[in-house]
SEDRENMI-222920 format. One line per 8 residues: number of its first residue (from 1); their letters; for each residue x, y, z of C-alpha. Coordinates in nm, 4 decimals. Layout:
BEGIN
NUM) a) X,Y,Z; ...
# end
This chain:
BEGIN
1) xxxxxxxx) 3.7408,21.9896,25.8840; 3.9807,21.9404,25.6118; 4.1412,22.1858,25.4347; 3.9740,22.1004,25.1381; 3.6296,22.1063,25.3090; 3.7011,22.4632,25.4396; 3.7807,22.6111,25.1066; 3.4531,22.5065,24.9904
9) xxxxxxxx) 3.2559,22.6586,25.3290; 3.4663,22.9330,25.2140; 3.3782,22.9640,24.8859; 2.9924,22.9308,24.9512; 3.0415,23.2225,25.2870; 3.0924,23.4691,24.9857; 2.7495,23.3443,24.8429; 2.5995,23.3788,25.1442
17) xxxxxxxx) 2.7572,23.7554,25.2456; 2.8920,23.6020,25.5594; 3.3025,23.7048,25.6538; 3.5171,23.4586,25.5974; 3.7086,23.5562,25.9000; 3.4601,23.3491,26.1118; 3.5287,23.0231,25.9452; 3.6461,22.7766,26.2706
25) xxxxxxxx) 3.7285,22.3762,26.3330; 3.3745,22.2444,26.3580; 3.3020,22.2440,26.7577; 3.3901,22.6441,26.7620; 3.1286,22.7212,26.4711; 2.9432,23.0216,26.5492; 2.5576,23.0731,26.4526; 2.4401,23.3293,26.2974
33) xxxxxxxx) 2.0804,23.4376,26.4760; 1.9050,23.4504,26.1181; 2.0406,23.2817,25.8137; 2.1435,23.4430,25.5296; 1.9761,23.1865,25.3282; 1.6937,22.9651,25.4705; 1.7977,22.6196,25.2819; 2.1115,22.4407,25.1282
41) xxxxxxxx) 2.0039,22.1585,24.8432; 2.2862,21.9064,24.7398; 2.3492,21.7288,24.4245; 2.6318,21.4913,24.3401; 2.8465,21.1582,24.4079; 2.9731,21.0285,24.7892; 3.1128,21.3064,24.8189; 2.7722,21.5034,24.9352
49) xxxxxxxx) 2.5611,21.2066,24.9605; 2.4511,21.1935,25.3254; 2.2939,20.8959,25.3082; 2.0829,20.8727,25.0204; 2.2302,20.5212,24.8952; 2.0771,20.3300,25.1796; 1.7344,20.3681,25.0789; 1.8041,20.2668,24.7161
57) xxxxxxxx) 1.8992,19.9262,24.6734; 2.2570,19.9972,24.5847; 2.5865,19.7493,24.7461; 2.7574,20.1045,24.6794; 2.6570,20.2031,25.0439; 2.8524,20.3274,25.3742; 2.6493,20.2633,25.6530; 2.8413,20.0289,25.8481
65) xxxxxxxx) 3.1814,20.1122,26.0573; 3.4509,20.2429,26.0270; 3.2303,20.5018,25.8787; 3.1422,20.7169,26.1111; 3.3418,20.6942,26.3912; 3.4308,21.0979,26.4282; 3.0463,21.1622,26.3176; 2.8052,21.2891,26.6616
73) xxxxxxxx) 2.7051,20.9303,26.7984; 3.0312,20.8032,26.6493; 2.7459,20.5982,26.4441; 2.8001,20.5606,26.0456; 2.4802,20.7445,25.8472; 2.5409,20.6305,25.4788; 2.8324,20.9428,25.4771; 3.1338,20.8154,25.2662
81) xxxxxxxx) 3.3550,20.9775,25.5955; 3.4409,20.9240,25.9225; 3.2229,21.1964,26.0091; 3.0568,21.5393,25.8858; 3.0551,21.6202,25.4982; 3.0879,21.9575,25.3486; 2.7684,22.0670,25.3148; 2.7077,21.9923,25.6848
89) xxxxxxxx) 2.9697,22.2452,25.7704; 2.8175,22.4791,25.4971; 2.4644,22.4401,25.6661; 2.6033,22.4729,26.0341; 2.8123,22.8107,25.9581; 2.5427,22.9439,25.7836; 2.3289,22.9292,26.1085; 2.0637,22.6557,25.8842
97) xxxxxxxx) 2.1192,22.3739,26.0933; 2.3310,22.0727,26.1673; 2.3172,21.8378,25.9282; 2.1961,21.8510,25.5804; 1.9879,21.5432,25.5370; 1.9093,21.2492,25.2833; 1.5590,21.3680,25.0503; 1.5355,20.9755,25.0700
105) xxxxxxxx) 1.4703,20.9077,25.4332; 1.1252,20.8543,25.4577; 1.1609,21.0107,25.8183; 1.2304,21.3333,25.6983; 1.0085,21.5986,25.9590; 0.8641,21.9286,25.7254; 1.1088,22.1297,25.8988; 1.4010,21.9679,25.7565
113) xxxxxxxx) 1.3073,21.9352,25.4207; 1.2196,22.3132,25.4495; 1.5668,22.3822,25.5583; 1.7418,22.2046,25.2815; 1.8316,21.8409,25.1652; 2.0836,21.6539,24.9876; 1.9957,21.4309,24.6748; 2.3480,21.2963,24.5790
121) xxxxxxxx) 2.3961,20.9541,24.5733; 2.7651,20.8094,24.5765; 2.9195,20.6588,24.3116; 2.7130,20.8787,24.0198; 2.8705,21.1097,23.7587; 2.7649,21.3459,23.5390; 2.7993,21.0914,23.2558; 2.4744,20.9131,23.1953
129) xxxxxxxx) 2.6774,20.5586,23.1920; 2.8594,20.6226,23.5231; 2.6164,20.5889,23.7714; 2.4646,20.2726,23.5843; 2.8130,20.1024,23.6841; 2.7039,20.1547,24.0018; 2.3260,20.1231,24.0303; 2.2904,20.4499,24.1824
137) xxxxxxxx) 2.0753,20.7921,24.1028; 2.1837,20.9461,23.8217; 2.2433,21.3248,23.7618; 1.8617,21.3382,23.5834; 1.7232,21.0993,23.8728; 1.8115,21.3448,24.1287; 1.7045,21.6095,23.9218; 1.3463,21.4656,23.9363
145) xxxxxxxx) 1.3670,21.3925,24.3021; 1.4594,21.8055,24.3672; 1.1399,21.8490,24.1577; 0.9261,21.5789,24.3096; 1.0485,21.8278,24.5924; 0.9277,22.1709,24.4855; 0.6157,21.9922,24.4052; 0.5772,21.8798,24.7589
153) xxxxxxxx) 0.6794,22.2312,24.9281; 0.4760,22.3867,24.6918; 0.1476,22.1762,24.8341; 0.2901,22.2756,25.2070; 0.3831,22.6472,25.2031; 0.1954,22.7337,24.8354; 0.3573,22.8456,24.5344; 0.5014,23.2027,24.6276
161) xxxxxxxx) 0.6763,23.0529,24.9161; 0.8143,22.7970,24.7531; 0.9466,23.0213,24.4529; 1.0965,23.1945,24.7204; 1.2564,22.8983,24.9165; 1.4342,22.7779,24.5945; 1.5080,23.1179,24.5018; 1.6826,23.2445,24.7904
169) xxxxxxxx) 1.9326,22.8730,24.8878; 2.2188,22.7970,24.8270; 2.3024,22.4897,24.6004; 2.6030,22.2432,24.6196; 2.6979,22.0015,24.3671; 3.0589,21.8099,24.4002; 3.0697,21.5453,24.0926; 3.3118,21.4374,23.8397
177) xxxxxxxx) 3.5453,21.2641,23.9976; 3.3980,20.8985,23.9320; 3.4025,21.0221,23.5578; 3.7239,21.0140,23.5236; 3.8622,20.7508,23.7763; 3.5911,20.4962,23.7455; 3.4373,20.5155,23.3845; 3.7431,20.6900,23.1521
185) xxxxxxxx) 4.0579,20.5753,23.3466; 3.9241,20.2075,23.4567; 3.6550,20.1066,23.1970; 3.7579,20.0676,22.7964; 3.4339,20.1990,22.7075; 3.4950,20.6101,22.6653; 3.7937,20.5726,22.6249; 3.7611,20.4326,22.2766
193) xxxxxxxx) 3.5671,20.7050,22.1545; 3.6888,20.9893,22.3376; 4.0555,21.1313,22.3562; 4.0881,21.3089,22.7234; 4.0091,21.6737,22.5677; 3.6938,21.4907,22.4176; 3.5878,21.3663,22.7397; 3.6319,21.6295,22.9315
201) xxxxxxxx) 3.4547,21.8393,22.6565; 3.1505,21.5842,22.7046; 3.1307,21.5933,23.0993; 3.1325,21.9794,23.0468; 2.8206,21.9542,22.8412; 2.6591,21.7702,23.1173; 2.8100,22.0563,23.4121; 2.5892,22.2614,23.1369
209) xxxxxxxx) 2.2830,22.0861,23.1451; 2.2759,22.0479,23.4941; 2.3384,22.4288,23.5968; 2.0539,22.5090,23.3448; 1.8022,22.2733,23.4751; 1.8755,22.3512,23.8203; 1.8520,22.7771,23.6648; 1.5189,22.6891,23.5155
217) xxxxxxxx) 1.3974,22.5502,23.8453; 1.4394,22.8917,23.9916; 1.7924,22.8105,24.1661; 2.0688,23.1103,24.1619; 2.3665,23.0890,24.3497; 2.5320,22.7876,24.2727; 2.8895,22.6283,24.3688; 3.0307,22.3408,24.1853
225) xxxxxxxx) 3.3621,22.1483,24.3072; 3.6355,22.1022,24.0617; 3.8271,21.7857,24.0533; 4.0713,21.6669,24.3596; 4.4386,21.5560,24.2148; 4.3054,21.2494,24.1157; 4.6572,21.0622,24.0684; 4.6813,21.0958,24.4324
233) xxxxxxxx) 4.3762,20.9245,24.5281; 4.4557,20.5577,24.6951; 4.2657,20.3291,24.4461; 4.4367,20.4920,24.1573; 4.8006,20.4884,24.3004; 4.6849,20.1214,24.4306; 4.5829,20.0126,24.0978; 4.8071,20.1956,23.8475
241) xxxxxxxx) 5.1332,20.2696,24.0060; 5.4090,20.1428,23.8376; 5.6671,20.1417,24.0822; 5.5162,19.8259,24.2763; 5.2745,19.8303,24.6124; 5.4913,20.0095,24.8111; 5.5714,20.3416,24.6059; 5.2920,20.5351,24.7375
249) xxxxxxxx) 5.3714,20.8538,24.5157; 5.1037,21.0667,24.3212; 5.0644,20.9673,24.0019; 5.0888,21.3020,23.8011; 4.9338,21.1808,23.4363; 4.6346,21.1366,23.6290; 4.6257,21.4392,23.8409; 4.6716,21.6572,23.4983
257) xxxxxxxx) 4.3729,21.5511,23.3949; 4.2293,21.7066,23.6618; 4.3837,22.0283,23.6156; 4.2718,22.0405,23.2321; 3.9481,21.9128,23.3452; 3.9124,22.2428,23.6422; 4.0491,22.4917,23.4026; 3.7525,22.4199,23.1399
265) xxxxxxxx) 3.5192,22.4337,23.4430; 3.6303,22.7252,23.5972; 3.5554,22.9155,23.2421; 3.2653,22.7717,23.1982; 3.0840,22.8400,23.5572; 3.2211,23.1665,23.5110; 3.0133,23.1864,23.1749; 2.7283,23.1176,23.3005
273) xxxxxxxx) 2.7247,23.3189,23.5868; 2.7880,23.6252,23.3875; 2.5444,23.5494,23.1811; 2.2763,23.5195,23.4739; 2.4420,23.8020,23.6492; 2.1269,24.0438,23.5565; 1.8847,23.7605,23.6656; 2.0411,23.7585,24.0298
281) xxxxxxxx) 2.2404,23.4382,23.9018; 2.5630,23.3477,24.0594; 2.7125,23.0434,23.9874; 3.1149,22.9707,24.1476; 3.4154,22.6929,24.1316; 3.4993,22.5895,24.4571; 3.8723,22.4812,24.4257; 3.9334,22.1052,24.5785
289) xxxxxxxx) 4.2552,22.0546,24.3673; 4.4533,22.3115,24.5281; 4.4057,22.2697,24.9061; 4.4276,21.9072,24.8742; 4.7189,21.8846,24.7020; 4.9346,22.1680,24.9354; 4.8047,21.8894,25.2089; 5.0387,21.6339,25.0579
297) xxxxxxxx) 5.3593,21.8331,24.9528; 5.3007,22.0301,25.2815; 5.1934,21.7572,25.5554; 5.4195,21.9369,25.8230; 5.1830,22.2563,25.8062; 4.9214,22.0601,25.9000; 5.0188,21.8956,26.2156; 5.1306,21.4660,26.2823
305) xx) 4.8854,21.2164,26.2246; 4.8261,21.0712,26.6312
# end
């Protein structure tokens, strides 16, 4: 697991009341006989989409090799990764289950849509325009699919068990970063009506929306990712680096906006959660920039590449 990866499994332990002490490498995860919380939900962009793209119509899919190739099977699923994605981990330590699922395979058994699904789809943002780029779900879109959901639970297991189901999981949403990269940085089309503060400001009204829908759905504990140093990310040095091809160095301007971005977040989650503190509400940042970014000033802590 990366480093990354584990900071958000160890963010979300503190939701669940489990010591953090216990997080392992993947193989040595240890079960806990009853869960802590009987379902994990997903929302968000490749990041947590499992799979989701392939039964959508979208060329913005993964399900072909190398993908895959570290996953159980060494088979690509639809994960943007060579194998398991963070809310995998997340459900496995928790003692839920392996794998947290597509909502869109139509193969789904009762007993793993009971025990928590993911309805991310990669490429999408919490800007209305960014997942049109794409042709994939948007924020709202997988917002109707978690209620197309409850509605279907709620036929299954009646209405007090379902209030209860939704009630007592976990949620994980990791968007934002296609935002920035893909529809500010790359596209003309925010950018001429939004300074970076602006923007930022707008996808921040969206992080609201989505927490309160998700709230008003019956959800309460809630971790959203913050942005990864984005001027570090491959495309971006590929595309925007002046130095020529082979200067593969971070490119900082981009990477602040990041920071900005996570600082605004960070207050804002916090917000909320103290607000819904009374209702049982707790919503948390799970730090991506940090971990990611001692990774690549500090590559000898973490072992040679083989």
């Amino acid at each position: 697991m990366s480093r990354a990866g584990l900071m958000m499994v160890m963010v979300i332990s503190l939701m669940l009341s489990i010591s953090t002490s216990e997080v392992v490498e993947p193989l040595e995860i240890k079960r806990r006989p009853k869960p802590a919380v009987p379902a994990v939900f997903v929302f968000g962009d490749s990041t947590v989409d499992p799979g989701n793209n392939n039964f959508i119509g979208t060329p913005f899919t993964s399900n072909f090799p190398p993908y895959g190739q570290d996953f159980p099977g060494h088979r690509p699923t639809g994960r943007f990764s060579n194998g398991r994605l963070v809310p995998d981990f997340v459900a496995s330590y928790a003692g839920i289950k392996d794998l947290v699922p597509p909502y869109l395979d139509p193969m789904l058994s009762w007993d793993e849509l009971l025990t928590g699904v993911s309805f991310a789809s990669a490429g999408s943002g919490l800007d209305p325009l960014t997942p049109q780029l794409d042709g994939v779900l948007s924020v709202s879109e997988q917002l109707d699919y978690f209620r197309e959901y409850k509605s279907r639970v709620t036929e299954k297991i009646g209405k007090k068990g379902a209030d209860e189901l939704i009630g007592k999981a976990v949620y994980v949403i990791s968007i934002g970063t296609n935002d920035f990269v893909i529809n500010y940085i790359t596209l003309p089309v925010r950018r001429k009506s939004y300074s970076v503060l602006g923007y930022e400001k707008l996808i921040l009204q969206y992080v609201h929306e989505l927490i309160r829908a998700l709230l008003n759905e019956g959800a309460k504990k809630i971790s959203f990712g913050g942005l990864p140093p984005m001027g570090c990310l491959p495309a971006v040095i590929t595309l925007y680096s002046k130095s020529g091809p082979l200067d593969r160095s971070c490119i900082d301007s981009y990477s602040a906006i990041a920071r900005s971005y996570n600082k605004l977040l960070e207050a804002e989650l916090a917000k909320v959660s103290a607000e819904g503190a009374s209702r049982g509400v707790k919503v948390v940042y799970a730090d991506v920039y940090s971990p990611v970014m001692d990774m690549i000033q500090q590559q000898d802590k973490y072992g040679k590449l083989k």
